[in-house]
Structures are given as C-alpha cells and as structure tokens.
MDAnalysis code that builds the backbone (N, CA, C; Angstrom):
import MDAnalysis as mda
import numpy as np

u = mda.Universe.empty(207, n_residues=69, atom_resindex=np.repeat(np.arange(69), 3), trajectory=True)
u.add_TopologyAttr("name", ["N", "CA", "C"] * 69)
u.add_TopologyAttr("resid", np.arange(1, 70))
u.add_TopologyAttr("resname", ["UNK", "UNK", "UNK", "UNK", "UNK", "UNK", "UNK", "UNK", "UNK", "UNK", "UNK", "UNK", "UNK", "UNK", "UNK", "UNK", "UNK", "UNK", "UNK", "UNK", "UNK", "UNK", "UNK", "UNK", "UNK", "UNK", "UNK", "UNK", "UNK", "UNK", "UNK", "UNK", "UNK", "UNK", "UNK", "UNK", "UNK", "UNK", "UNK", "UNK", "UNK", "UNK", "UNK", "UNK", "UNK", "UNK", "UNK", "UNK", "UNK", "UNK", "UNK", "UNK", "UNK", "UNK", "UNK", "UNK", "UNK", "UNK", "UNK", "UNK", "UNK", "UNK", "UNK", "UNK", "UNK", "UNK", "UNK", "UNK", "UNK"])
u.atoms.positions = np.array([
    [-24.136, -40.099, 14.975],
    [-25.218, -39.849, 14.041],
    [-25.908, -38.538, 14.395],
    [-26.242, -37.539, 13.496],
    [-27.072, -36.411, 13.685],
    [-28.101, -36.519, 13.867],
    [-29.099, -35.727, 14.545],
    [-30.525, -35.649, 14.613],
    [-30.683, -35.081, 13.349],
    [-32.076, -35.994, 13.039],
    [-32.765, -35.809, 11.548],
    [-33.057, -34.800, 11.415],
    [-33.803, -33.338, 12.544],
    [-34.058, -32.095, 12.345],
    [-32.816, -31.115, 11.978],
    [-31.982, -31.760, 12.485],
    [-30.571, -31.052, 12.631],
    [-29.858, -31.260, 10.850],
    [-30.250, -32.099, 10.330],
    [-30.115, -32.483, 9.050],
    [-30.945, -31.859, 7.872],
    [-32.442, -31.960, 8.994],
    [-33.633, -31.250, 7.635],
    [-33.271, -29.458, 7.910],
    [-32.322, -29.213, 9.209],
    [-32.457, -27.463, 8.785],
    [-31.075, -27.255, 8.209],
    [-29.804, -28.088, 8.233],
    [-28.560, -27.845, 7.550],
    [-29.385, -27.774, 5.907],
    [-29.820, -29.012, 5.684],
    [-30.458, -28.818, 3.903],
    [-31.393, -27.469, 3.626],
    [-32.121, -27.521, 4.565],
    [-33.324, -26.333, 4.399],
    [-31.805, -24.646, 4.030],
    [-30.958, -25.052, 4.928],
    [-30.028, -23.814, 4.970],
    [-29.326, -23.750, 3.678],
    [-29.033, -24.787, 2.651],
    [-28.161, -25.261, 1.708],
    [-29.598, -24.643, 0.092],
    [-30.717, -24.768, 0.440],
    [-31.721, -24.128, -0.818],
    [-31.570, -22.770, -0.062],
    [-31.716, -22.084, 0.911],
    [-32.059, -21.142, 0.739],
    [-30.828, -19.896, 0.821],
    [-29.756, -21.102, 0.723],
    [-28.511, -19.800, 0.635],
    [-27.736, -19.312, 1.673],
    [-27.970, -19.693, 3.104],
    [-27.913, -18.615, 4.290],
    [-28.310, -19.476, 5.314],
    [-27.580, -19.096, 6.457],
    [-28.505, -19.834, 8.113],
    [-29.517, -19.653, 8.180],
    [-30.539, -19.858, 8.722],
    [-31.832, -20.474, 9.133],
    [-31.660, -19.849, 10.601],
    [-32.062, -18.782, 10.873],
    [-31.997, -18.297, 12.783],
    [-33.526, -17.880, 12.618],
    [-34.255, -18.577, 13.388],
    [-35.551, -18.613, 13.893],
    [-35.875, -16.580, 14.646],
    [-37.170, -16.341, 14.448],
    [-37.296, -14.787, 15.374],
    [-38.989, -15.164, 15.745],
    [-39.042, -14.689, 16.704],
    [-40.434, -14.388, 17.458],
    [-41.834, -14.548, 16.378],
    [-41.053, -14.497, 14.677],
    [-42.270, -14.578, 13.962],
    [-42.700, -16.285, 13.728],
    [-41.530, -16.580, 13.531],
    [-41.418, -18.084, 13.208],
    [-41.531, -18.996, 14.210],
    [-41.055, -18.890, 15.524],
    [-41.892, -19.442, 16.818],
    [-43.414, -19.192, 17.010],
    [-43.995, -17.886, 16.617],
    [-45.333, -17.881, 16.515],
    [-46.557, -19.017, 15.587],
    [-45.576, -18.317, 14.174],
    [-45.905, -19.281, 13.305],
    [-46.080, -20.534, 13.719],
    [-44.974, -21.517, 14.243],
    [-45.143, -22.790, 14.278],
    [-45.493, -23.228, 15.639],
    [-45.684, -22.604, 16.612],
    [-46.191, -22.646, 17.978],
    [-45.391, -23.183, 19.024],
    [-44.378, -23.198, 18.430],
    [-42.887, -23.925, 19.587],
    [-42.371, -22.494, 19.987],
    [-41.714, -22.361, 21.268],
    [-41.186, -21.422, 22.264],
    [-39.902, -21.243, 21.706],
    [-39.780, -20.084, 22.014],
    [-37.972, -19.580, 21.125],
    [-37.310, -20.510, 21.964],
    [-37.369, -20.907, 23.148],
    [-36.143, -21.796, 23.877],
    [-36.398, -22.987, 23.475],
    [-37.463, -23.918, 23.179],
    [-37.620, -25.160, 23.154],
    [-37.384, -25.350, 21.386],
    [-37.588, -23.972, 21.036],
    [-36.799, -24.089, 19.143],
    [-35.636, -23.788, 19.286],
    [-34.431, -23.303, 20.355],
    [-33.464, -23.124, 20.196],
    [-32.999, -24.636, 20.196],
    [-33.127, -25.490, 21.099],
    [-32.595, -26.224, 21.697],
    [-32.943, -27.549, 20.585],
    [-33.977, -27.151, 19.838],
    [-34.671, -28.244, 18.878],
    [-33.633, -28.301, 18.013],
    [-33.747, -27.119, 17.222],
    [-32.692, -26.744, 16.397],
    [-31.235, -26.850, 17.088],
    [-30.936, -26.880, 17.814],
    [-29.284, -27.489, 18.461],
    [-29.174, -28.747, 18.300],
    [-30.058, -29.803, 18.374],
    [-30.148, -31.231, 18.580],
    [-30.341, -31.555, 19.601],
    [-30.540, -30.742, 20.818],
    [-30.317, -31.155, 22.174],
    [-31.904, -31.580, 23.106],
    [-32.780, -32.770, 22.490],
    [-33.735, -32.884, 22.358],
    [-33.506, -33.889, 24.310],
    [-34.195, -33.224, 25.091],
    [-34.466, -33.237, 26.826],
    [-35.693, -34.195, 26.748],
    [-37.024, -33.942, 25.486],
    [-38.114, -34.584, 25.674],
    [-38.476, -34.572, 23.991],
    [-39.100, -36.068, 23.508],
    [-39.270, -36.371, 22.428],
    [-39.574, -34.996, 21.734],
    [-39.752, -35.225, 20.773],
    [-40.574, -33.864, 19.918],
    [-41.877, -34.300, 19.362],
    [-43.037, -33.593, 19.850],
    [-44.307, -34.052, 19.284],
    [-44.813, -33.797, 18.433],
    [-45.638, -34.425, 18.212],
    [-46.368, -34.862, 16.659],
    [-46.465, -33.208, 16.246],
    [-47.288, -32.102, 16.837],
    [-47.438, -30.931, 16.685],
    [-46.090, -30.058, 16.382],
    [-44.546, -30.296, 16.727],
    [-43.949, -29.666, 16.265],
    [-43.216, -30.309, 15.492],
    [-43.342, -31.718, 15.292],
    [-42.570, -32.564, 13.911],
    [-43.445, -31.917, 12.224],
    [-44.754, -31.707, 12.881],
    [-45.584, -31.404, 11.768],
    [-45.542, -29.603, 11.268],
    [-45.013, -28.928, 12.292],
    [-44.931, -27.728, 12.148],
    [-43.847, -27.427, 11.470],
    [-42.715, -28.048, 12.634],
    [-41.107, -28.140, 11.628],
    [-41.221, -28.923, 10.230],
    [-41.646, -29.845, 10.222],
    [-41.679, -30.473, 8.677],
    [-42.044, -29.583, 7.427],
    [-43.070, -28.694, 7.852],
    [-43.822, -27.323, 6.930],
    [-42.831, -26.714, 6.848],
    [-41.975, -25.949, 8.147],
    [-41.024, -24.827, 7.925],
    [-40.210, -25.164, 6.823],
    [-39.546, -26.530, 7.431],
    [-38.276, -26.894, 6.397],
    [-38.485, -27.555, 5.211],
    [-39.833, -27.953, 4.604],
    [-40.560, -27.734, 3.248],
    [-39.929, -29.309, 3.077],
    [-40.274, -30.335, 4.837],
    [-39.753, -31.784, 3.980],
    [-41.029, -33.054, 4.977],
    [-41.012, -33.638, 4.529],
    [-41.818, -34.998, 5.102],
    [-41.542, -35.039, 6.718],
    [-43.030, -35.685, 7.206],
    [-42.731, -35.377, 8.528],
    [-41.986, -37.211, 8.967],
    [-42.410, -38.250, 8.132],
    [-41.703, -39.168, 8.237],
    [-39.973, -38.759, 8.346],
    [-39.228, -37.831, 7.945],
    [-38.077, -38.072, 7.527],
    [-37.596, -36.981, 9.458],
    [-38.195, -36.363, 9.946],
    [-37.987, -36.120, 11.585],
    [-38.875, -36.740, 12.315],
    [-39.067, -38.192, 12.319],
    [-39.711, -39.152, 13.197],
    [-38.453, -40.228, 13.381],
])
C-alpha cells in the first residue's frame, strides 16, 4: 500500500501536468526542511508527520488534511 502523501503528490502531479520537485521556496512556504520534505515526499516517513506539516502539505497539494492522516 502507498503512503497517502505519496498519492496526494502523484495526483497533485497528474492536474498540474509535470513533477512536483519542491525548492527552498516551497520548504519556506510550508515550514518543513528540504530533507525532512525530501524524505516526506519519498514515503520514507522515520517519525509520524505532524499536524503542522499534514496541514501545510494538505494546502500545497490543494486536498483534505483527513485524506494524509
């Protein structure tokens, strides 16, 4: 089974045409660290993901934060 983030950025990638590669603006933006968004975005989740970046990522990828819980 895939991780649900790993699902909400394949779709997020499928509206907007193109991969989804995160830059120094979009880690700012959402307040997660380019390494701990690399690794988010890999699926390779070491420590839950908190409420603060389920709610940040949920904004980026324009979907419910129920659906990456």
């Amino acid at each position: 089974m895939e991780n649900s983030l790993v699902v909400a950025r394949q779709s997020y990638e499928k509206r907007i045409g193109g991969s989804f590669k995160p830059n120094m603006n979009t880690c700012e933006k959402t307040g997660i660290n380019p390494k701990r968004m690399g690794m988010l975005l890999k699926g390779i989740n070491k420590s839950p993901l908190t409420v603060k970046e389920a709610v940040s990522l949920a904004k980026l990828f324009e979907v419910d934060v129920e659906t990456l819980i």
